[in-house]
C-alpha positions as CSV (number, residue, x, y, z in Angstrom):
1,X,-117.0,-291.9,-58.9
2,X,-115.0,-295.2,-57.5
3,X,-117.5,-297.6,-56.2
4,X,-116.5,-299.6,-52.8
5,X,-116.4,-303.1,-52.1
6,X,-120.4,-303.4,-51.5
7,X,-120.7,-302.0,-55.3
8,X,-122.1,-298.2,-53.7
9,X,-120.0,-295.2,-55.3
10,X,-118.6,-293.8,-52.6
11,X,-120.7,-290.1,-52.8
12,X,-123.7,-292.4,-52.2
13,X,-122.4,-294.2,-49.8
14,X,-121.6,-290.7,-47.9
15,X,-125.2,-289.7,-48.8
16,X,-126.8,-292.9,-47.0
17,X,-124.5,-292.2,-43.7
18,X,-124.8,-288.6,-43.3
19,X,-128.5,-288.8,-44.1
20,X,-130.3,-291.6,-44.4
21,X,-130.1,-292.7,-40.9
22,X,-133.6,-293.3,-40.7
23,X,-137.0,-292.0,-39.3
24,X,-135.0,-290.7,-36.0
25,X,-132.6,-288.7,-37.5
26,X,-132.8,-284.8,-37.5
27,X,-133.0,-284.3,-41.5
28,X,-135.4,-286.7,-41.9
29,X,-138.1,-285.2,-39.1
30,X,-137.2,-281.3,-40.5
31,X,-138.3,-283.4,-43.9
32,X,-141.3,-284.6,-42.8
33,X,-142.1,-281.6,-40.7
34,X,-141.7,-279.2,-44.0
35,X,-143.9,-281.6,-46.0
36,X,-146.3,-281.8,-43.6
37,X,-146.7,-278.2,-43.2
38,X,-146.9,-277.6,-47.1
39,X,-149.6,-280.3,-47.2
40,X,-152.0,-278.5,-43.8
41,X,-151.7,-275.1,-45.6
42,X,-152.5,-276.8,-49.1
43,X,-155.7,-278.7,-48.3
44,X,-156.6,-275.2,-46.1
45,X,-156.0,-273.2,-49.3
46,X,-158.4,-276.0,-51.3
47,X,-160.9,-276.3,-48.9
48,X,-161.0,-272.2,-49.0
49,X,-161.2,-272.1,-52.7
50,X,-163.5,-274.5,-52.9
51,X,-165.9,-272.9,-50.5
52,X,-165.4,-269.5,-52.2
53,X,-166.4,-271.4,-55.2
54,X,-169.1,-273.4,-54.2
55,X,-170.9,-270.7,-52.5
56,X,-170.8,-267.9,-55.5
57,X,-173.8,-267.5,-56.8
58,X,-173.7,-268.2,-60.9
59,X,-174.5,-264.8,-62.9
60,X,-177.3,-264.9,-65.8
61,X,-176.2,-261.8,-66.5
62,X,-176.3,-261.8,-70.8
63,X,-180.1,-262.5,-71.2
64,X,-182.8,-260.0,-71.3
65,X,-184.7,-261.9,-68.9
66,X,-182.3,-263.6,-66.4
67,X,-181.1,-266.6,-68.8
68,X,-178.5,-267.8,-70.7
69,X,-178.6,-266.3,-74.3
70,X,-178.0,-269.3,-77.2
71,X,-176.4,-267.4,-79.4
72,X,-177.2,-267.7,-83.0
73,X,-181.0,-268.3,-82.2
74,X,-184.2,-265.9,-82.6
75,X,-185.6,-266.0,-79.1
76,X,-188.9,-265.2,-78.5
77,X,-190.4,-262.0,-76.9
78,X,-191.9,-261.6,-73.7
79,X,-191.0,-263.4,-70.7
80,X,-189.9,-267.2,-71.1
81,X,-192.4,-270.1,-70.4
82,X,-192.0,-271.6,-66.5
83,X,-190.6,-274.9,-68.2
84,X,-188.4,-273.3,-70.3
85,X,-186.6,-271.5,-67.2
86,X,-186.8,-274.5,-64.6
87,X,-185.0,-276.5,-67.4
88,X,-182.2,-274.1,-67.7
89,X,-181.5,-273.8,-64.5
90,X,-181.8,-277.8,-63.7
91,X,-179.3,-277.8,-66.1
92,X,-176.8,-274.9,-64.8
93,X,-177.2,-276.5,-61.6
94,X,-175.5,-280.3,-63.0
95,X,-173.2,-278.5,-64.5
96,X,-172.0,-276.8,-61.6
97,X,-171.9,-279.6,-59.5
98,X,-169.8,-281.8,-62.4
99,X,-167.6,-278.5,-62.8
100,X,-167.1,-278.2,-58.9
101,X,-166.2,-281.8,-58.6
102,X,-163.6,-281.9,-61.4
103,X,-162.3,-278.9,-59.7
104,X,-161.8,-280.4,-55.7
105,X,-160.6,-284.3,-57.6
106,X,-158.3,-281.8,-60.0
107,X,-156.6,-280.0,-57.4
108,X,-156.4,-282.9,-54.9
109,X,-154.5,-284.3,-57.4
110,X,-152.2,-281.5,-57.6
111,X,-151.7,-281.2,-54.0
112,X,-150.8,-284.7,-53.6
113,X,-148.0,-284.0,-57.0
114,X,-146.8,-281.1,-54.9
115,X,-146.8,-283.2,-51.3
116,X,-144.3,-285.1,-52.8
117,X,-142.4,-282.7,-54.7
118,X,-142.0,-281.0,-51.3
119,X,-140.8,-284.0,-49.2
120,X,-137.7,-283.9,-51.8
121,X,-137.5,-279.9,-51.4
122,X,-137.5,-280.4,-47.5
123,X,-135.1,-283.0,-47.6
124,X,-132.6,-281.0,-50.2
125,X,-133.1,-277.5,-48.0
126,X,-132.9,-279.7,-44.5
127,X,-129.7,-281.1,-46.1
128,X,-128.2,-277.2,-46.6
129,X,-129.7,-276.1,-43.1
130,X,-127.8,-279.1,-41.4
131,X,-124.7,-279.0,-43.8
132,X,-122.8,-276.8,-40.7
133,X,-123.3,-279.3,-38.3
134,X,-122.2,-282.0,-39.8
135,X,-119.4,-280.0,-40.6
136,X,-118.6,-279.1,-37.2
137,X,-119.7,-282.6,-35.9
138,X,-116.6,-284.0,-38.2
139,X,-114.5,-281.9,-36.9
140,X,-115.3,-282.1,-33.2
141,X,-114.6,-286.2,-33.8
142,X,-111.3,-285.6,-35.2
143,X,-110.2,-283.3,-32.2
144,X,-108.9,-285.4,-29.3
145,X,-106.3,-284.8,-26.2
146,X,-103.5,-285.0,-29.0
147,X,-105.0,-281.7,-30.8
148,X,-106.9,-279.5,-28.6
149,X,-105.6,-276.3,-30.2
150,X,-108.1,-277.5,-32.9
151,X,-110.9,-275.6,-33.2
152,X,-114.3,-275.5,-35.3
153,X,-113.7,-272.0,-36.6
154,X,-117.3,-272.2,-38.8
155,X,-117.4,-269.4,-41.1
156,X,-120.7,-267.7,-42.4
157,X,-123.2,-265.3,-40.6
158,X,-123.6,-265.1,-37.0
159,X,-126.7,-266.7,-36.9
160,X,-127.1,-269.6,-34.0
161,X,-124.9,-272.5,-35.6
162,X,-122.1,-270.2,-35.4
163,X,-122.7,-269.1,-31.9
164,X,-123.1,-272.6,-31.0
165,X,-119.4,-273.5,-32.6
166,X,-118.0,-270.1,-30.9
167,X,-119.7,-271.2,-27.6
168,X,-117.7,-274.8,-28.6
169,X,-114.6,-273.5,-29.6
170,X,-114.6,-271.1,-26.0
171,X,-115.3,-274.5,-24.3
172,X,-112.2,-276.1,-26.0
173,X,-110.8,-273.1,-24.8
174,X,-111.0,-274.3,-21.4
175,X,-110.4,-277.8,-21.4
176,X,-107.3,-277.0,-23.4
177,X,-105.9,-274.7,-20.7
178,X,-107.3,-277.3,-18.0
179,X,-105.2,-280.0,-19.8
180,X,-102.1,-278.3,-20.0
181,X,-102.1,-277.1,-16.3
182,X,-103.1,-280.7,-15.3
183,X,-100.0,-282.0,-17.1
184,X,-97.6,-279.4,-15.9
185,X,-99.2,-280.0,-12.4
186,X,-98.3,-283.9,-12.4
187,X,-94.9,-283.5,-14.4
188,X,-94.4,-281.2,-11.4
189,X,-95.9,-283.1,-8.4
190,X,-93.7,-286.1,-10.0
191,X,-90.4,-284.2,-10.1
192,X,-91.4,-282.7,-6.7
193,X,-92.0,-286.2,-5.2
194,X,-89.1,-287.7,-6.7
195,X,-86.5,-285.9,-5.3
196,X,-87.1,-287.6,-2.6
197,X,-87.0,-290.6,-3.2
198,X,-83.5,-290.3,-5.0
199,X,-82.0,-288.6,-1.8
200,X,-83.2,-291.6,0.5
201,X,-82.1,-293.9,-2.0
202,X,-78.4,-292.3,-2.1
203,X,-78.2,-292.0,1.6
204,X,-79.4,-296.0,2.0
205,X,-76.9,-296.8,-0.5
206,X,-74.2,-294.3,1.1
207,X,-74.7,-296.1,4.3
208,X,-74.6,-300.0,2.4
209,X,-71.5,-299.2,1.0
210,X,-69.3,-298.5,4.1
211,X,-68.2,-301.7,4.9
212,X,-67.0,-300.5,8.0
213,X,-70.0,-297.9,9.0
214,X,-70.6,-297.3,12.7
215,X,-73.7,-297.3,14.7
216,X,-73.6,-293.4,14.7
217,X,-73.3,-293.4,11.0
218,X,-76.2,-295.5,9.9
219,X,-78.4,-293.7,12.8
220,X,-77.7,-290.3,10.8
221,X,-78.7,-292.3,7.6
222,X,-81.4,-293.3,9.0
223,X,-82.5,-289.8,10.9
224,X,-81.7,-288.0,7.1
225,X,-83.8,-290.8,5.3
226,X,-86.9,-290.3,7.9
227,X,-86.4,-286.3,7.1
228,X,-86.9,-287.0,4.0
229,X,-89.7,-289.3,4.3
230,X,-91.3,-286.2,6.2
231,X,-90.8,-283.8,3.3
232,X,-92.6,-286.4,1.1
233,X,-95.8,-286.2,3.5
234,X,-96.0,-282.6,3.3
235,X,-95.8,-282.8,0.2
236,X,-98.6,-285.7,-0.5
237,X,-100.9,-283.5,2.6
238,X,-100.5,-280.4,0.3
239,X,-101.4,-282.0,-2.7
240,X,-104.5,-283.8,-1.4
241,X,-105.2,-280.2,0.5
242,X,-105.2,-278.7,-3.1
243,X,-106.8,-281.2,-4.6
244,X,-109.9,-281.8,-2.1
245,X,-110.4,-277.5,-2.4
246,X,-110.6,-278.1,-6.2
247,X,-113.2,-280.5,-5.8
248,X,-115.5,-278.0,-4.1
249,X,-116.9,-278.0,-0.5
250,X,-117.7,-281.1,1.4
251,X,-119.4,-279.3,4.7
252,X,-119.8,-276.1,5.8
253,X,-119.9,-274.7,9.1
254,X,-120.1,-271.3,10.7
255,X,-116.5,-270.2,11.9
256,X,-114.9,-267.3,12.3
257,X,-111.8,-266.0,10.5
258,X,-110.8,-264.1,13.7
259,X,-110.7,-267.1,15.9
260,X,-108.8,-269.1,13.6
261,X,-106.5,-266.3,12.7
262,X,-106.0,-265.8,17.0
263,X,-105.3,-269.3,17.3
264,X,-102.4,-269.5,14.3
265,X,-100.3,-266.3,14.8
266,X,-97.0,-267.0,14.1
267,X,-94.2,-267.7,16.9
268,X,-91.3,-266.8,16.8
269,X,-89.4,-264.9,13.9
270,X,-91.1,-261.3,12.7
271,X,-92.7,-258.8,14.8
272,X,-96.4,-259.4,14.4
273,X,-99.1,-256.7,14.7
274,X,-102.5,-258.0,14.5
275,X,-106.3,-256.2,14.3
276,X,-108.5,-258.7,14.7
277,X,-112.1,-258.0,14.3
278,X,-115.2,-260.7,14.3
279,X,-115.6,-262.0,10.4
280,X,-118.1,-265.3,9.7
281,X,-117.5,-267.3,7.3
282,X,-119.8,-270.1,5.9
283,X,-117.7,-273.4,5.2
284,X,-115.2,-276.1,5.4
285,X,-113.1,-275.2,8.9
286,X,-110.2,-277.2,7.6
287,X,-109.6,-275.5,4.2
288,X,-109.7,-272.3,5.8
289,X,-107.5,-273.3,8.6
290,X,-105.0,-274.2,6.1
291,X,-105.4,-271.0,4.2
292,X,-104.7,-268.9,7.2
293,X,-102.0,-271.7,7.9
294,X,-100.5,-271.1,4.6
295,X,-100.5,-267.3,4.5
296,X,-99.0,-267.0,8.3
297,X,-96.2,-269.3,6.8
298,X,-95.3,-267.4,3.9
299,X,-95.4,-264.2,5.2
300,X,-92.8,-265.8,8.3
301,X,-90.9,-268.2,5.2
302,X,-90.5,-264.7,2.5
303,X,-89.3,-262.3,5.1
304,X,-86.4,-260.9,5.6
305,X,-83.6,-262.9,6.9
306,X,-83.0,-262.9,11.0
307,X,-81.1,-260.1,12.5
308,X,-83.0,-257.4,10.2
309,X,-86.3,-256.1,11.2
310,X,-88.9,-258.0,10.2
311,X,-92.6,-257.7,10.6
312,X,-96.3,-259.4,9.7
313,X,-99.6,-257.4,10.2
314,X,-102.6,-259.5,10.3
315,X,-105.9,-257.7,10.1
316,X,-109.8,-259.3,10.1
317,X,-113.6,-258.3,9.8
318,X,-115.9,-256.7,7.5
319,X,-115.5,-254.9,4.3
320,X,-118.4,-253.9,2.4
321,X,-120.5,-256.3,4.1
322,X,-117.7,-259.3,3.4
323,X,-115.3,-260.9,5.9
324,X,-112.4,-260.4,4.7
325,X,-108.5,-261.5,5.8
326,X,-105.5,-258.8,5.0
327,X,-102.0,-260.2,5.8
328,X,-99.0,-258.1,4.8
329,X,-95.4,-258.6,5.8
330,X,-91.8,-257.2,5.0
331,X,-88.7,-258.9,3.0
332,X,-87.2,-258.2,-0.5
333,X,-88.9,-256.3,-3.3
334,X,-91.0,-258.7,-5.4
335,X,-91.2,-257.3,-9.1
336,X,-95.1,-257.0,-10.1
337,X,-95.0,-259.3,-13.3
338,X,-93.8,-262.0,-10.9
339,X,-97.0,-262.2,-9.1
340,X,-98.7,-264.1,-10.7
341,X,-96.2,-266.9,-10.5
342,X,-97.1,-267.0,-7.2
343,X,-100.1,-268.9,-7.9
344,X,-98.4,-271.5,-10.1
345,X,-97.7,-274.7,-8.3
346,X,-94.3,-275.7,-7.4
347,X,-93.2,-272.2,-8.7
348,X,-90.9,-270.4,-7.0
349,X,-88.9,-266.8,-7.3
350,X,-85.3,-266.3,-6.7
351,X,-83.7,-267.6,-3.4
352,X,-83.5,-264.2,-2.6
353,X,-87.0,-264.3,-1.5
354,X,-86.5,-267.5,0.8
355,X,-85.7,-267.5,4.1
356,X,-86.0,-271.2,5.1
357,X,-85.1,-273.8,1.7
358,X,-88.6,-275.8,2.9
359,X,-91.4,-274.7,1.1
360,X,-93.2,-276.7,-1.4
361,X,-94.3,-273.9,-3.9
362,X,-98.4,-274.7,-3.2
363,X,-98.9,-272.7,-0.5
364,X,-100.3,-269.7,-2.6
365,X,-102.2,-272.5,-4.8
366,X,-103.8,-274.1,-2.1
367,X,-104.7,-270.4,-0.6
368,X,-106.2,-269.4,-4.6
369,X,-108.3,-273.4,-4.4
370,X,-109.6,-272.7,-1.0
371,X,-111.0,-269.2,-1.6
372,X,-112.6,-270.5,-4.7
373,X,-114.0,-273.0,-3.5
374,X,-115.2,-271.2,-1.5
375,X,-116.2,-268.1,-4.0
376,X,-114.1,-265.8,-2.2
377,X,-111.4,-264.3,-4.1
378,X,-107.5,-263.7,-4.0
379,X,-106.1,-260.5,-4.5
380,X,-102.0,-259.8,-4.1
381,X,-99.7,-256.5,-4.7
382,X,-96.4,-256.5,-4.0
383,X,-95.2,-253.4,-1.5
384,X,-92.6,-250.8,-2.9
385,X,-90.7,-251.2,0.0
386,X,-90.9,-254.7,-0.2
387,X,-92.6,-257.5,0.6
388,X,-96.4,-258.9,-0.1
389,X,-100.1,-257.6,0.6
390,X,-102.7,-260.6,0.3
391,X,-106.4,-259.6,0.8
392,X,-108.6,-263.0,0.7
393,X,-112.4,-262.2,0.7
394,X,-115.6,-264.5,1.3
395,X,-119.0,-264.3,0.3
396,X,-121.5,-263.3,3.6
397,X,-122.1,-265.6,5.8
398,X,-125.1,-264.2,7.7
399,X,-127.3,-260.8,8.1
400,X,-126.2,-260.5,11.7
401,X,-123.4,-262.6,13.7
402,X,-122.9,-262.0,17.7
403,X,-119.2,-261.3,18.1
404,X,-118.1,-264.5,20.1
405,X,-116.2,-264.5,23.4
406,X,-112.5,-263.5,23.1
407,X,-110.3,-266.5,23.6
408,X,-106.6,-266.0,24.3
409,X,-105.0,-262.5,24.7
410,X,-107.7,-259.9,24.9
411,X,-105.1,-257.3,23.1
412,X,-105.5,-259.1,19.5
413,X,-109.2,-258.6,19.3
414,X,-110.4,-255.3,18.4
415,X,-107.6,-252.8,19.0
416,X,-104.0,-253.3,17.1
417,X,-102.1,-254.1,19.0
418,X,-98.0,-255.5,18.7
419,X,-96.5,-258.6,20.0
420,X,-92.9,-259.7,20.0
421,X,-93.1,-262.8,19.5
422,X,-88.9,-263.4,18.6
């Protein structure tokens, strides 16, 4: 056993800090608790003896006429003289009360030997019962960002410790995954944003180098680095889009998914055909703006290219008592393990998919944030024939809901209808 510098062996020493901590720690009140117990169902048990005792009548039994027989010695016959009997029974009755006494200041005694004994067996089984969690408190203090894939993993029966290390390992689960897609997010969103910034930089120091650069030049210089400085505000509104839907809900209004849907139909580019039926929704008339705005723009981006038919069906209203938005639209087949990639920001399939090189891979992202935070949910299938089917539902919004005045053109309302829009 090596002893440290203070002169305590170090298994003491690791005795005194994972259990002496004082009168506040949890060994110490199981301890006390144990003893205490053992010591209210002791003086119970001695106070019930004793009264047992105390109150049993002492038997004569042994002597013709009710007293004790002295051995050894003639005793007279006939019935015993008064004296003789109020004597003997004077004396049963001291000795009684001497043997009664001896007996409560005897076992007091013993239950105060026992008391203690049982404040060392409370602290020695407190000790085993806690043993688990200060094994899984060590090792939740040597798990950090560096070593999430660490977990507990307590062995034994499933009793509650181990559900409470399972319920922390499942945790660790989480904020494992969490950290890793926060990571990948900002190596992303800084790979995303620097690009960029290198292209203005080479244009600016294109345009410096010509010694002999003309007005025209350095005004397309300029025009390409403002471009540029445009794609970088998307970018940053996209990101603060996704991250203000993570965050949850800051207000929420009535609106309706029809109206907003009316107002942000697509121009220009596919055939659309729209049903657009009345569908509240309770919350934030931003986020869902830019969900709809986000859908309508994919399904115009990941179509098929111009001069081949092309179309977008927008559809609204109520579906098992939830609003409910469907968009589907054509372009190239979409293989069904790439779906989920969709959802991954900054991820994006082949450039077969893309019709215009300007989309910042959140738009599906932001769609997936919004509807959660909203507790709606996300569902996509690609189409054999190609191209995507996205169903976003919301929770209900309210037992009734008056269907509000059409605005705009009456044919996108309730009937389907088809408008050329290209």
């Amino acid at each position: 056993m090596r002893a440290t510098a203070g002169g305590i062996p170090d298994r003491l020493r690791s005795v005194f800090s994972g259990g002496l901590r004082g009168p506040h720690s949890i060994r110490w009140r199981l301890t006390l608790l144990y003893s205490a117990l053992f010591a209210v169902a002791g003086a119970a048990l001695l106070a019930f003896t004793y009264v047992l005792v105390a109150t049993t009548e002492p038997s004569l039994a042994g002597s013709a006429y009710g007293q004790p027989s002295l051995g050894g010695v003639d005793e007279p016959a006939g019935p015993a003289p008064p004296k003789v009997a109020a004597y003997v029974a004077e004396r049963l009755s001291l000795l009684r009360a001497e043997q009664l006494h001896q007996f409560l200041v005897e076992s007091g005694v013993a239950l105060g030997v026992m008391t203690v004994v049982s404040v060392a067996l409370g602290w020695l089984m407190a000790g085993r019962v806690l043993a688990p969690l200060r094994t899984m408190t060590a090792a939740a203090r040597r798990i950090s960002a560096d070593n999430l894939h660490e977990r507990l993993a307590v062995p034994g029966p499933d009793d509650e410790l181990k559900a409470m290390a399972d319920t922390f390992d499942a945790v660790l689960g989480r904020v494992e995954g969490a950290f890793e897609a926060q990571k990948q997010f900002v190596a992303n969103a800084s790979h995303e944003l620097r690009t960029p910034l290198t292209l203005q930089q080479a244009i600016v120091d294109v345009a410096l180098a010509d010694p002999d650069a003309s007005l025209e030049s350095l005004r397309a210089a300029c025009l390409r680095v403002r471009a540029a400085g445009q794609e970088q505000e998307r970018l940053i509104d996209a990101l603060l889009t996704l991250a203000r839907s993570q965050r949850g809900l800051q207000r929420r209004e009535l609106v309706d998914l029809a109206a907003i849907v009316r107002a942000r139909v697509p121009e220009g580019g596919p055939r659309v055909v729209a049903e657009l039926a009345p569908a509240p929704v309770l919350g934030d008339p931003q986020l869902i703006e830019r969900l709809v705005v986000n859908l309508a723009d994919n399904a115009v981006r990941h179509n098929h290219p111009e001069g081949e038919e092309s179309w977008i069906r927008l559809w609204t209203g109520m579906d098992g008592g939830r609003p409910v938005l469907r968009i589907a639209n054509s372009g190239p087949v979409i293989p069904p393990d790439q779906v989920a990639w969709l959802f991954q920001p900054f991820r994006r399939l082949g450039a077969e998919r893309v019709r215009k090189c300007d989309g910042l891979g959140l738009g599906l992202s932001i769609v997936e944030a919004v509807a959660t935070a909203h507790g709606g949910t996300v569902e996509v299938w690609p189409r054999p024939e190609g191209g995507l089917s996205v169903k976003v539902g919301f929770p209900p919004a309210v037992s009734a809901w008056p269907p509000p005045a059409p605005v705009g053109p009456p044919g996108l309302v309730a009937t389907a209808t088809e408008r050329r829009t290209g």
